[in-house]
Backbone as ProteinMPNN parsed JSONL, in Angstrom:
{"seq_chain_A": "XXXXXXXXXXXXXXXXXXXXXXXXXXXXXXXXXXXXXXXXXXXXXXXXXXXXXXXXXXXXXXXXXXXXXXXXXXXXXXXXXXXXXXXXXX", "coords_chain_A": {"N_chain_A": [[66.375, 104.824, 121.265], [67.846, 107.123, 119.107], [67.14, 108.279, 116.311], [67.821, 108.788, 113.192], [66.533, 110.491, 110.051], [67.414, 111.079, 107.509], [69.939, 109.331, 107.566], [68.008, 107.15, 107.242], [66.806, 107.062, 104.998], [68.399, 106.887, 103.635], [69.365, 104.46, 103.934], [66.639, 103.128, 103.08], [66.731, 103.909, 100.461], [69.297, 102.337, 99.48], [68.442, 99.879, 99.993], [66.672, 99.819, 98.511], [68.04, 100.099, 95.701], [69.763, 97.211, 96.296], [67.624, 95.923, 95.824], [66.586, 95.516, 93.474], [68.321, 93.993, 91.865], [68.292, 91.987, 92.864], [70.176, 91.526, 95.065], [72.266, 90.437, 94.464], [75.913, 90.991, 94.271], [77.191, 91.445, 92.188], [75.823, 91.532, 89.968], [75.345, 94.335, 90.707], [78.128, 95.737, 91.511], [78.535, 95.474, 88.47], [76.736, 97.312, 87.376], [77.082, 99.85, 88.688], [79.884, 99.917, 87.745], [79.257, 100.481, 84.753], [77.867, 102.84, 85.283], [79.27, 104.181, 86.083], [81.044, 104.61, 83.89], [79.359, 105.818, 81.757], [78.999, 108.415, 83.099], [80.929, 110.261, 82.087], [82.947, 111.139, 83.696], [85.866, 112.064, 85.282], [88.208, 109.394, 86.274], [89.402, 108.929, 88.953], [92.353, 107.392, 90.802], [92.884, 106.579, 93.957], [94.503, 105.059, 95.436], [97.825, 103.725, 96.371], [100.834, 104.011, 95.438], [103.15, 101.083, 94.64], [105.742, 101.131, 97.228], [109.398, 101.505, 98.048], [110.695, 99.154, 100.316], [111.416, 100.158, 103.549], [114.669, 100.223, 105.203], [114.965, 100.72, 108.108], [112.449, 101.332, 108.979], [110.774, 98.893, 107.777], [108.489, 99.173, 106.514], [106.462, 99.502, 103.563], [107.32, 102.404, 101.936], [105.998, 105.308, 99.978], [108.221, 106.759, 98.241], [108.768, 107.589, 96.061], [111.094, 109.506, 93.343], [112.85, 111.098, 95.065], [113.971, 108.248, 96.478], [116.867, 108.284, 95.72], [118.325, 109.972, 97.055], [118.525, 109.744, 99.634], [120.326, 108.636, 102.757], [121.763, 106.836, 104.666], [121.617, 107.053, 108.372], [124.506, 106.324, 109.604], [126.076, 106.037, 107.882], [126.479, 108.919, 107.314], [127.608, 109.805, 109.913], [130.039, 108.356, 109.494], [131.074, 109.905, 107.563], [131.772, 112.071, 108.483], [133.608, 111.508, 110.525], [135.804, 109.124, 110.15], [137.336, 107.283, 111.884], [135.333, 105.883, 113.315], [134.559, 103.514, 111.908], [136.12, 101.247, 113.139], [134.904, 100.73, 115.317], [132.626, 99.803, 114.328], [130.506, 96.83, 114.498], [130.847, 93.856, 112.831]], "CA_chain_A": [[67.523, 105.108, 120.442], [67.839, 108.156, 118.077], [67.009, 107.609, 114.591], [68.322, 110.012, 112.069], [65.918, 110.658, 109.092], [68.583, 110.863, 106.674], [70.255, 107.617, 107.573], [66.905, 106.036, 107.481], [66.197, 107.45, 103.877], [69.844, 105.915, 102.742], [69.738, 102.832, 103.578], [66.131, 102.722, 102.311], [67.517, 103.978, 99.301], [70.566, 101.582, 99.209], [68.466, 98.8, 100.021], [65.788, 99.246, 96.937], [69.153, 99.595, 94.96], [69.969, 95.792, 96.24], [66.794, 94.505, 95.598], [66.677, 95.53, 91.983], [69.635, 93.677, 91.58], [68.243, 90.957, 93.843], [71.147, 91.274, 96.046], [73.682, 90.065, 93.973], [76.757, 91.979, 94.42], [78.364, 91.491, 91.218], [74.996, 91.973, 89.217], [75.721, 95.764, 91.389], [79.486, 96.436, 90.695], [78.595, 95.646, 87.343], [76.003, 98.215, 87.013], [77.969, 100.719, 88.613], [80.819, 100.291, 86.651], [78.625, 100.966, 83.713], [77.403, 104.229, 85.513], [81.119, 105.041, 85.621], [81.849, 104.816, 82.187], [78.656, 106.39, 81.103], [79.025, 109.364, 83.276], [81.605, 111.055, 81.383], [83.586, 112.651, 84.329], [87.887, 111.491, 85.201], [88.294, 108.512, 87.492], [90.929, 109.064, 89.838], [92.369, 105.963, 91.68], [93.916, 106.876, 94.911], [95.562, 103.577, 95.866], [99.012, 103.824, 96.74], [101.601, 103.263, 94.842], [103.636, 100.046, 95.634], [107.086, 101.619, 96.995], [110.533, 100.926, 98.666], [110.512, 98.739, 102.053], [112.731, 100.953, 104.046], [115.61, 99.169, 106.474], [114.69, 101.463, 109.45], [110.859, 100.923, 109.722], [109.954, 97.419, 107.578], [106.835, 99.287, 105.989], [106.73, 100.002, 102.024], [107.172, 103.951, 101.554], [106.269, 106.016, 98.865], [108.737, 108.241, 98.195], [109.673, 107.826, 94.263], [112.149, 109.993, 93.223], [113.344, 110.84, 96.719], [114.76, 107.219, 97.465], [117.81, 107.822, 95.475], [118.324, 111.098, 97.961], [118.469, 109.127, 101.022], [121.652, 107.938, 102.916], [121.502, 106.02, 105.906], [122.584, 107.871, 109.55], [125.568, 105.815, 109.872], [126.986, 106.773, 106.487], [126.322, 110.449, 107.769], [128.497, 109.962, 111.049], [131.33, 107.637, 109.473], [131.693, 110.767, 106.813], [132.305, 113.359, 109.575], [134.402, 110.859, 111.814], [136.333, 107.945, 109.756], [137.628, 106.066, 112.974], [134.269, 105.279, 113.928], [134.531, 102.358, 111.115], [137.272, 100.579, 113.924], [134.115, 101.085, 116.678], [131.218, 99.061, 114.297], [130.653, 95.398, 114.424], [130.533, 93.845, 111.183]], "C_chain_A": [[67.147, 106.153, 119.387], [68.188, 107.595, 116.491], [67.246, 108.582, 113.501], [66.983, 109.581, 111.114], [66.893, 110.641, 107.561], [69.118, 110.16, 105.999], [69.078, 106.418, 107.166], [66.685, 105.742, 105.857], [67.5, 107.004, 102.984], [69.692, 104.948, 102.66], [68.235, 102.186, 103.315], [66.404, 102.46, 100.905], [68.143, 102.849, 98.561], [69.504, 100.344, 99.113], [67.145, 98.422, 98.525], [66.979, 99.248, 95.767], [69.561, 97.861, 94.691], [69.175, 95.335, 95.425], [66.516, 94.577, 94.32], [67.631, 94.653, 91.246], [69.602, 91.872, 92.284], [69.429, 90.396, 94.81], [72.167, 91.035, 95.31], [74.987, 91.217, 93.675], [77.247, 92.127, 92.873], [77.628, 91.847, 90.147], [75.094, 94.128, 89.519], [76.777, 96.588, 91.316], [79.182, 96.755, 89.344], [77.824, 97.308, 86.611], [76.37, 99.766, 87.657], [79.102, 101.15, 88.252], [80.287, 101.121, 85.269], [77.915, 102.763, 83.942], [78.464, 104.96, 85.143], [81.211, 105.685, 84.747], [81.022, 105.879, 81.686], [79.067, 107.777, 82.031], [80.176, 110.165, 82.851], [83.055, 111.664, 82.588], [85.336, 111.316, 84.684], [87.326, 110.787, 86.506], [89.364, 108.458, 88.165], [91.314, 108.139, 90.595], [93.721, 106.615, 92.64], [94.691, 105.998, 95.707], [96.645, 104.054, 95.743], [99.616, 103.107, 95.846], [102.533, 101.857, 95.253], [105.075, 100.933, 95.703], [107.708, 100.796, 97.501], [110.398, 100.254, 99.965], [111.835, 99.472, 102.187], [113.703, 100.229, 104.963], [115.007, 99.746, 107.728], [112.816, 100.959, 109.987], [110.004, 99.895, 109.175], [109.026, 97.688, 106.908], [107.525, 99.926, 104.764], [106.376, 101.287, 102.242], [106.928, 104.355, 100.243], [106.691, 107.201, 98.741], [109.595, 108.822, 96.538], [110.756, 108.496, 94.227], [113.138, 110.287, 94.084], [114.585, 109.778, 97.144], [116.398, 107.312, 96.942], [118.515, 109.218, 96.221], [118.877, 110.43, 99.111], [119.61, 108.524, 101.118], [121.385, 107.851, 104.319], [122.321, 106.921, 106.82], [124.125, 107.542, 109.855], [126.564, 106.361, 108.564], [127.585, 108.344, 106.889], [127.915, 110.804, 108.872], [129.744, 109.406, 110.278], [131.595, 108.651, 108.447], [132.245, 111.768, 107.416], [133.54, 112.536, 110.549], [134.886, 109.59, 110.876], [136.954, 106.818, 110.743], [136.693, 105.716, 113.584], [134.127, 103.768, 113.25], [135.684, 101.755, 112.216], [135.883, 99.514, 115.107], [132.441, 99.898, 115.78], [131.501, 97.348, 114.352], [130.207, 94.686, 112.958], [129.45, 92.352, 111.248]], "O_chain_A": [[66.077, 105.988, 118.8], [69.009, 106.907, 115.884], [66.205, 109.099, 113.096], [66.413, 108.512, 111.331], [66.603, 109.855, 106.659], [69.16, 109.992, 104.78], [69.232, 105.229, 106.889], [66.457, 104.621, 105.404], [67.466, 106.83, 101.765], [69.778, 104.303, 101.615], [68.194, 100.956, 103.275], [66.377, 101.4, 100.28], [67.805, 102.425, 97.456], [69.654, 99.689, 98.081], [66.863, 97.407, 97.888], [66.864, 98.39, 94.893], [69.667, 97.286, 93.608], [69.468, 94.586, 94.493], [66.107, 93.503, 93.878], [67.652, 94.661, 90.016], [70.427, 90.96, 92.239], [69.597, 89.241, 95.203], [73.182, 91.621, 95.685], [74.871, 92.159, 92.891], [77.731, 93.218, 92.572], [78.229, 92.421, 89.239], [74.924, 94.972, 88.639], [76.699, 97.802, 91.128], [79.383, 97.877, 88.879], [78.233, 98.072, 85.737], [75.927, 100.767, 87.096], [79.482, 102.32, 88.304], [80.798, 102.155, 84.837], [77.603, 103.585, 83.081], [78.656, 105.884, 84.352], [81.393, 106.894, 84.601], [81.586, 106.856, 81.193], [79.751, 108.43, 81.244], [80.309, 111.047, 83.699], [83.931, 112.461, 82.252], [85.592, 110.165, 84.328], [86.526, 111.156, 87.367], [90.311, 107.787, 87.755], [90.397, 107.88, 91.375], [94.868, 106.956, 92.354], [95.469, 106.362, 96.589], [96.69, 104.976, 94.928], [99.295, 101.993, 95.433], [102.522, 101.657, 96.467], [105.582, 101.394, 94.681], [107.323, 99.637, 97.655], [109.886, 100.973, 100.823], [112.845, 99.505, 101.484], [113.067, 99.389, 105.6], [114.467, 98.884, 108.422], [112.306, 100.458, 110.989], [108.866, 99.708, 109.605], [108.407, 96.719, 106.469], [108.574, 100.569, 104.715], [105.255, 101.514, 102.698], [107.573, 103.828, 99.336], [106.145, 108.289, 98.929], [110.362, 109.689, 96.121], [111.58, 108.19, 95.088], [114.258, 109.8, 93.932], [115.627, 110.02, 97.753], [117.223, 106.61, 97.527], [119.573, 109.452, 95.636], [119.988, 110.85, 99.432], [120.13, 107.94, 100.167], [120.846, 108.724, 105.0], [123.36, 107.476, 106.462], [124.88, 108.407, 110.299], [127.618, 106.997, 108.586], [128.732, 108.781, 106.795], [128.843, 111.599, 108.723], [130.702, 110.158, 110.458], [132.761, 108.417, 108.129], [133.198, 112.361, 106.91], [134.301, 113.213, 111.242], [133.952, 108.789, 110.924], [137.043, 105.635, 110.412], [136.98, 105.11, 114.616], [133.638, 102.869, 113.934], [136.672, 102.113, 111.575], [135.865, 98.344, 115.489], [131.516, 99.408, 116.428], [132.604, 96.812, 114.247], [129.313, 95.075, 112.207], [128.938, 91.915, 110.218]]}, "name": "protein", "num_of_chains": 1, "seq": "XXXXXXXXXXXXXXXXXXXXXXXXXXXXXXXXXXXXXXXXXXXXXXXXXXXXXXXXXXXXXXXXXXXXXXXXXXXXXXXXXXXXXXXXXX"}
């Protein structure tokens, strides 16, 4: 099997990181939070906003300002054609 040099030299890396820390994850967030802060530079959080569940596809969109834009296809047709409201089922 092919062994990168690289990879090898990371997850040495990573793993004398753990053991300073004796594994404990939270002893490890902690201390990279603290890198965070100390390093001075903007933290950008790219998590999604929570948006609108849409009727058509069930999944939350983000489309902020947008949603008050939007008008359903049926609206569309029964504005061009008013006797189609005879033709839906309620």
């Amino acid at each position: 099997m092919y062994q990168d040099a690289i990879v090898e030299e990371i997850h040495k890396i990573r793993e004398e990181y753990s053991r300073l820390f004796n594994h404990d994850l939270k002893a490890i967030f902690a201390d990279l939070q603290k890198q965070q802060a100390e390093s001075g530079r903007e933290v950008v959080n790219l998590s999604r906003k929570r948006g609108i569940t849409t009727r058509w596809s069930g999944r939350a969109r983000d489309i902020g300002e947008d949603a008050n834009n939007i008008v359903p296809p049926g609206k569309l047709l029964l504005e061009r054609d008013p006797s189609l409201t005879n033709n839906l089922e309620t």
